[in-house]
Structures are given as C-alpha cells and as structure tokens.
N, C-alpha and C positions, 0 to 999 in steps of 0.2 A: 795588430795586437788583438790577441782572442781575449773574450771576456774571462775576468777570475772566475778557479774553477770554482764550484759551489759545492758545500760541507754534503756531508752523508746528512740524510735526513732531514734537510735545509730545501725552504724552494728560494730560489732566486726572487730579489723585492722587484715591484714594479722599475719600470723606465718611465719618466712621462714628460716628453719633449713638451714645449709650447710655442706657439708659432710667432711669442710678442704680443705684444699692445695689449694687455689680457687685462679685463673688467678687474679694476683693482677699490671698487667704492659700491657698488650697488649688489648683483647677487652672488659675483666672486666663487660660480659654482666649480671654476678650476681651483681654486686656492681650497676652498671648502674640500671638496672631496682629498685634495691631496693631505690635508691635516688630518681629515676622518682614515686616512688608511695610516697614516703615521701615526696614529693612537689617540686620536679626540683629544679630550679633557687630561689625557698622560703622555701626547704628545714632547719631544724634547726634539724640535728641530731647528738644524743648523745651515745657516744660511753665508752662501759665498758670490759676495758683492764684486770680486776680483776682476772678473767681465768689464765693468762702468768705470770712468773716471770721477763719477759723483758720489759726492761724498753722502746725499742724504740716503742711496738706494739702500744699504744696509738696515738704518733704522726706519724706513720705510715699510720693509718684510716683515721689520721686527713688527711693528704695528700693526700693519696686515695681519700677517700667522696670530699672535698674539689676542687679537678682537676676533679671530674664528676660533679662541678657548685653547687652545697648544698650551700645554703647561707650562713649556721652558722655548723659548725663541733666542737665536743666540747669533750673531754675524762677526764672521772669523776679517777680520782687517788687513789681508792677504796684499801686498803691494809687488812685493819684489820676493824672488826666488827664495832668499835667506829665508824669509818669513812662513815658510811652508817647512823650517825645522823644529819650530816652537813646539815643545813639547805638549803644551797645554792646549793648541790645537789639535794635537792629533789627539790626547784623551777627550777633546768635546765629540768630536767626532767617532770616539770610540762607542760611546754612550748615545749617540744620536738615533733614531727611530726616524728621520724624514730627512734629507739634505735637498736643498735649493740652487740652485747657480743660475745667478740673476741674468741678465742682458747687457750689454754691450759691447765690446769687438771679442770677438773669436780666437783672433789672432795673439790679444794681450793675455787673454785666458788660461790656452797653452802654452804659452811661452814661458809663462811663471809658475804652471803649478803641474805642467805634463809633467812626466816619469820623476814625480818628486814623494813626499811620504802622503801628503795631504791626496796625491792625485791615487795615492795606493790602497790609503784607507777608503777611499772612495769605492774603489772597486770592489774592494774587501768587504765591507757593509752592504753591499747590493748584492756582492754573492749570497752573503750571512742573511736575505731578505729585507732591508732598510731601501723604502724606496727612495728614487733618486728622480728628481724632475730639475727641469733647467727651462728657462724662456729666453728665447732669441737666440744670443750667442750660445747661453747654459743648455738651449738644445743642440746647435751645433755639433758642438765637442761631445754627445755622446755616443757619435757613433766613430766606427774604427778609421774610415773615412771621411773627414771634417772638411765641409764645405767652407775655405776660409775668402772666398774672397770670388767678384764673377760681374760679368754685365747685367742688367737687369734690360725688360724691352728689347729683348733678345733674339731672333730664329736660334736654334741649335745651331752652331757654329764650333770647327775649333781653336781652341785659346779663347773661349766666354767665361770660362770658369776655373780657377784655382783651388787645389784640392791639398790639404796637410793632415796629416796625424789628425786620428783626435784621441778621446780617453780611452776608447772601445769597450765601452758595457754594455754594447751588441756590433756584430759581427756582420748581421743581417742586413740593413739599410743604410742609405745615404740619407742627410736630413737635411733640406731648408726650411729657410721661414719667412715670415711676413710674406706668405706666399703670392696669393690673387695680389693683394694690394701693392708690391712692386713687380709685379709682370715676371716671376721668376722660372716660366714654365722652362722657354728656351734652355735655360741654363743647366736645370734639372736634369733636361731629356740628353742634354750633353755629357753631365757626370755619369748617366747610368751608361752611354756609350763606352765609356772607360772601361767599365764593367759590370756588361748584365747580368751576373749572378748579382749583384745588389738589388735591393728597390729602393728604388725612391721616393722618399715622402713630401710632399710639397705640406707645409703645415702654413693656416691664416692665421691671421693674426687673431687672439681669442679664443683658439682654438688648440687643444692638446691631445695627443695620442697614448691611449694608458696603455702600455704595453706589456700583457701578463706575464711570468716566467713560462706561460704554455707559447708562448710568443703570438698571442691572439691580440689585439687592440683594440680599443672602444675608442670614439668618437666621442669628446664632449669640446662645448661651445657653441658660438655664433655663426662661424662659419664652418670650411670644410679643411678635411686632408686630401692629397690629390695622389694617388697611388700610382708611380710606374715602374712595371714590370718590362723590363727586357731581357726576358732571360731564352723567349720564343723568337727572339729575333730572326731574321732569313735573309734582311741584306743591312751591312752598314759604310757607307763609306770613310769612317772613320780614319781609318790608318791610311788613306791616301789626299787626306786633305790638308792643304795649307794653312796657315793661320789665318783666321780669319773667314776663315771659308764654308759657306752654312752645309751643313750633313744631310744623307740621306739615312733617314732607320725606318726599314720597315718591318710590321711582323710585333709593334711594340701593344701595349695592353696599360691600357690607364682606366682607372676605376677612380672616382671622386665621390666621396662619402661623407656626409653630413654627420649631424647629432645622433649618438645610440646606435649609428653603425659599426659594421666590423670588421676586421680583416684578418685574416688567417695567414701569416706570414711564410710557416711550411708549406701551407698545402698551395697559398698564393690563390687566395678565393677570398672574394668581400662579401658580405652579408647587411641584409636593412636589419632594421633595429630589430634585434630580439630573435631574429632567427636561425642566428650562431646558436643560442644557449639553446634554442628548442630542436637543435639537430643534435646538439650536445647531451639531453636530455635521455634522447630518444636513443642516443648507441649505450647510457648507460643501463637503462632500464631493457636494453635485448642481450644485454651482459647475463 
C-alpha cells in the first residue's frame, strides 16, 4: 500500500514513530514538540487508544496532550471494527491537526481499524499535512510493512520475525521498537533480508523519529534510532535457509544516531546534529 497521494499545493504532515516507554511526566520533549507542530495553544488532537486493552491509556493522552496547552484532546473508543463507521469519528478526525496511536499489540490495531474509513482518513490527513505519530504499536502500523510479531535475543535467523500489512503512510522503512532494550537487532536485520530496498529503523524506547515530507528525520530523545540499510547487499543466504536457521548478509550498513541527528532516507546518508540543515543551507544559497 503506497502512501495517499497528497493535494497540489499540500506538503505531506510529519510521520513520528516512537520507540515506547516515552517520558510521559517530566520533560515530555516527544509529546511537547508533537503538540507544537499540531498547533500549540490551537492544537485539536485526536487520539486512538485502539492499540491497548486498558482502559485508562485514552484519558491518560488526554491529560498528557491537554497539560502541554492543545486546545482540544479528544480519544476515539475504537474496540471493534463496526466502531470505525461512526460517523462522528470520522468528522473528529476530519477536523484534527495532530493524531496519536497509542501502544499495545499491533496486531489488534490492524485488525480493527486497517482498510476501514477511520484507517483512510488517517491517510488522508497526513497527505492533507496533519501529522501523525504513534508509540510502540502506533508506530508499527505506520509503515507499509508492519512488524507484527518476532523473537527478541535473536541472531538473524529465518522464521524470527513475522511481518503483516500495516497502514503505509510510508513506503520507505520497516519499523521496530522498544529497540536496545529488547535486543531486537537480529530480527531487524532479518525483515530488511525480506527486502533491502526497505530500511530499517530500530527505534528505543523514548525515543522518536520525526520524519519530514522531504523524507529527512530528526532524532529526538534519550536514546537512539538504529538505521539498516540493505539495499548494498553482495551476499545473502536468505532464500536457502530453513527455519530457524541463522543467515548470512553481507555488504549491510547500519548507522545508530542519537539526539539532533539525521538521516536522509532518499539519499540513504546520516548526519550529526545540525549538519543536515547546514548542507542544506549551503545548496540553497548557491541556488
């Protein structure tokens, strides 16, 4: 599933995966910036709990988003497929400037709200520029290929990782999460095996990648995004392994990027902090 196409005159709104466990009481500079690009003090973001089976994550968000100044914080009570006809969800959503898709299984995510109206206005708003962030599962599902399921403490092996549909409002990357912290490198380097034209994002927990409609990304949090690129590959044993069986890849490129780094998703080049925008700079001023 390619991403919705976006309007004449429209740039595409941020993507901003999170890796989980995200500082949600002291300086909340991932929630923070996400409500300062949804509109500060005019913010009206909507928040989809659907991920969790608990019942407080909704008005949790709300109080979060809510005490960072959002004007309007709003959580759609998403349970079961039906509930994604409600007419009144899709006009909050029409109206929305920010959406969220909180954390917890992946699998229950898609399953109730893929190729349905809520899963279209979704797209639709991101083309139209409303950005979209998701944590844990809610970054998952944002890309076309959704990590649903996999070993952790792993080698690259095949059959470690389980791969489904996700919403694709990008094209570009594969996304895990709660990365360092459950050992999920193995399983990574095995989905990009599937296919290295993808890259792989290994995202920590705290940590989120804002990802521009120039498809460039910043680094913000505590920990890091873990970047692999296999698209230089030279050898893989991939297609002739058994279940279970650890792979050989060689030829692959992994870049690990901290706070205020950056990554270049076309050109497939990282950058330390700030020295994206000063290369950036410098081609427009020899314009």
């Amino acid at each position: 599933m390619c991403p919705a196409p976006v309007p004449d005159n429209t740039e595409r709104g941020f993507i901003i995966p999170i890796g989980g466990g995200e500082d949600r009481k002291k300086e909340m500079q991932i929630h923070r910036r996400f409500v300062e690009m949804s509109g500060g003090d005019r913010a009206d973001i909507v928040v989809i709990p659907t991920a969790s089976r608990l019942e407080e994550t909704g008005p949790d968000y709300h109080r979060i988003f809510s005490d960072l100044g959002a004007a309007q914080v709003e959580y759609l009570p998403i349970a079961r497929r039906s509930d994604c006809d409600n007419p009144e969800f899709a006009h909050m959503l029409d109206r929305a400037t920010g959406i969220f898709m909180t954390g917890g299984n992946q699998l229950r995510l898609s399953t109730i709200i893929g190729g349905t109206l809520v899963a279209q206005k979704i797209r639709r708003q991101n083309a139209a520029g409303v950005p979209v962030a998701g944590t844990s599962a809610g970054a998952s599902i944002m890309s076309e290929h959704m990590v649903a399921g996999g070993s952790s403490n792993s080698a690259p092996a095949e059959g470690n990782i389980s791969l489904a549909p996700g919403m694709g409002l990008t094209n570009a990357v594969i996304i895990d999460q709660h990365f360092t912290q459950r050992n999920r490198l193995g399983r990574l380097l095995t989905a990009s095996s599937y296919n290295p034209f993808l890259i792989g994002l290994g995202i920590d927990e705290d940590t989120a990648a804002f990802i521009g409609p120039d498809n460039v990304f910043e680094v913000v949090g505590s920990g890091t995004v873990t970047v692999v690129d296999a698209s230089q590959l030279t050898h893989s044993s991939m297609w002739e392994a058994s279940n279970g069986e650890a792979i050989s890849l060689l030829g692959l490129r992994i870049d690990v990027l901290g706070q205020g780094c950056r990554y270049d998703l076309n050109a497939r080049q990282a950058y330390p902090p700030d020295e994206h925008a000063h290369f950036c700079s410098l081609l427009v001023s020899s314009e």
